[in-house]
C-alpha angles and dihedrals in degrees: 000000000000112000102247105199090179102176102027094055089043084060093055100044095042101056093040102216137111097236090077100054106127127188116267085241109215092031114120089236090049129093105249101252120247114276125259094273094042087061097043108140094205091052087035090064090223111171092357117140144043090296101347122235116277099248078058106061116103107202138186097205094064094039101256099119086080098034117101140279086012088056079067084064103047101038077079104039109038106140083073098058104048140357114293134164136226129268097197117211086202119220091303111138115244114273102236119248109208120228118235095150116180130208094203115067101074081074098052105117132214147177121238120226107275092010137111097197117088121215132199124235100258092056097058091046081071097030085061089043091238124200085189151336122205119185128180120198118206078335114310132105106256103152123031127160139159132193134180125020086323112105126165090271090056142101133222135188105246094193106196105002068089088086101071103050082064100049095049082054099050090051095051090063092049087053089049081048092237088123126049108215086205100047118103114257094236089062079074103031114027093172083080094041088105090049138091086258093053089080104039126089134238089252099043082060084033087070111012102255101126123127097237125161086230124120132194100191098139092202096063112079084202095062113121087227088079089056089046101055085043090052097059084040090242084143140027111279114220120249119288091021109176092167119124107308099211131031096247090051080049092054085062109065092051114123135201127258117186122326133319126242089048137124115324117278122182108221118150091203080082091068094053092057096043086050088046083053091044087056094049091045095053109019099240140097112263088250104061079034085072099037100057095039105043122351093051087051104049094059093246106197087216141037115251123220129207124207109243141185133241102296098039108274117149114226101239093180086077119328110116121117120192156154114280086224094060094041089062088050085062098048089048090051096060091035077065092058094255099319128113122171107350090315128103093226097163110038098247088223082068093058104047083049092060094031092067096057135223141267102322096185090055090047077044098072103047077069113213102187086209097060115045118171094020135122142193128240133171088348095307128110116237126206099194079205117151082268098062088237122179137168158202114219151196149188117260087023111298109146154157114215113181114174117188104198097052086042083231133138121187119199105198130180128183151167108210123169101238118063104209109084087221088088096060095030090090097058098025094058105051088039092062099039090044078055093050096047085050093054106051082040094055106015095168 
């Protein structure tokens, strides 16, 4: 599987100069990056001082924001780096998280995909380069650990773990019937009616299945994924840029490249124009959308923030940055099938929709060597494993992992240095599983 270094090589390519070449980390011709200890920011020193030492700065303007090891300082700490706006919780209490801690599961051991020799837990925490897990187990709190510069207080960006809570949000509105699934997107944008999106449906975004000339082939500096992430100023834009200067001006120049309702086809154009047809449904930005319908309700401890470009639009494809502790919040809500404390949040109806999965034959064929047999619905990934598994993801490691049957959910972020999971795919899936296996077996 081609190594995908998605923010390392926009950089790159975004500021044109050779000063920000970076090693395509994982290829045969590449050094191996430092270990998770060796790039630990705290230990690092990045942006420590008054002012820190200029080898020390870690800056958005030259591209080192998303260069490692200094991305594994400003994953944590992005609302210094560019705009972003506020996801208020409101003046709701916490909900309380109940302690349950173990001292066992750093021990639980696994096997990696391909490999022979099993791991533990612990080991793969570093080997994912991991900033925190968080796992609850029947609802209570039983493994939590930070590293880095990330605490509990703290808030990290979940790329696109973002997604989901989008499309959680799009299909509620199906289910309030305020959105038609079947309806064309340009019927509620009609800005995007002459674009590759007007005559795609809500479902077609819903699940990636739209015909659209995009590609996200991180190797190909000609790839429109490159115009879409300066657009929204996500990255640096090279001098004299005279590209789309927002990500919905971006959405329109989007054209269409063969049919729509066909094989999967991961773009995360698709979740800017969903969250464009979420603003125009409701009448909010997606923001206080998701404020009002889900972060405000669930008794979130902390605010959350989104990235946004110059007039104000969140990036919905991935820019969310949040506490572990309310991520996890989030996974156990929909592991309820939509209720958190006494309330129906999510339609349960919603839940068993995504729950069940998509068209595996058409995910199938977009052929991801590190989920097979899995499909995507309403912007999560489903396992269709005997535990009935399914995910939010994101690049780097970021991840929701709710698994019914173990009554288990597991919040992750991380700050890998390669982007593509999977890299991590291979250790991240059995560890969870394995978790999941030592905690039906010994429930205490």
């Amino acid at each position: 599987m081609r190594m995908l270094v998605r923010f390392h090589r926009l950089a790159c390519l975004a500021a044109s100069t050779a000063a920000l070449s970076l090693p395509a980390w994982g290829q045969g011709a590449a050094p191996v990056p430092p270990n998770a200890q060796q790039s630990d920011p705290a230990r690092l020193g990045w942006m420590v001082g008054s002012p820190p030492p200029p080898d020390k700065i870690v800056r958005f303007a030259d591209g080192s924001a998303y260069r490692f090891p200094q991305l594994r300082w400003s994953f944590s700490n992005f609302r210094q780096m560019v705009p972003t706006t506020n996801v208020s919780r409101r003046l709701t209490p916490p909900a309380p998280l109940p302690q349950a801690l173990r001292d066992d599961l750093d021990a639980v051991v696994l096997t990696p995909l391909g490999k022979a020799e099993p791991m533990t837990w612990r080991q793969a925490y570093d080997a994912n380069y991991t900033d925190g897990v968080l796992v609850l187990h029947r609802g209570r709190v039983v493994y939590e650990r930070y590293s880095g510069v990330l605490g509990p207080y703290g808030q990290h960006i979940a790329m696109s773990v973002t997604k989901s809570f989008f499309g959680t949000l799009g299909q509620m509105l199906v289910a309030e019937g305020k959105l038609d699934d079947n309806a064309p997107v340009g019927q509620y944008v009609p800005e995007l009616k002459a674009t590759a999106f007007g005559d795609a449906t809500v479902r077609q975004l819903l699940d990636m299945r739209t015909g659209l000339k995009y590609s996200e082939n991180y190797a190909d500096p000609m790839a429109e994924i490159w115009a879409h992430a300066r657009s929204g100023g996500v990255l640096p834009r090279p001098p004299g840029y005279q590209g789309p200067q927002t990500f919905y001006e971006f959405l329109q120049t989007v054209q269409k490249e063969g049919s729509h309702g066909g094989v999967f086809a991961y773009k995360t154009v698709n979740t800017d124009a969903l969250g464009w047809v979420i603003r125009r449904v409701t009448g909010q930005s997606i923001g206080d959308a998701l404020s009002e319908r889900i972060w405000s309700r669930l008794g979130m401890e902390q605010d959350a923030y989104f990235t946004v470009d110059a007039v104000g639009n969140e990036f919905a494809g991935g820019g969310l940055n949040a506490g572990l502790r309310d991520l996890a919040r989030f996974g156990e809500m929909m592991r309820n099938d939509g209720m958190a404390g006494g309330q129906q949040i999510v339609p349960k109806a919603v839940v068993d929709d995504i729950r069940k999965g998509g068209d595996r034959d058409a995910f199938k064929a977009a052929g991801y060597a590190t989920l097979p047999g899995w499909s995507y619905r309403g912007m999560w990934w489903v396992s269709h494993n005997e535990h009935g598994a399914f995910m939010a993801r994101g690049i780097h490691g970021q991840a929701i992992y709710i698994d019914p049957k173990a009554e288990m959910v597991i919040a992750r972020f991380g700050s890998h240095p390669a982007a593509a999971n999977g890299f991590n795919d291979p250790t991240s899936l059995p560890a969870y599983h394995a978790l999941a296996q030592r905690l039906m077996a010994d429930p205490r």
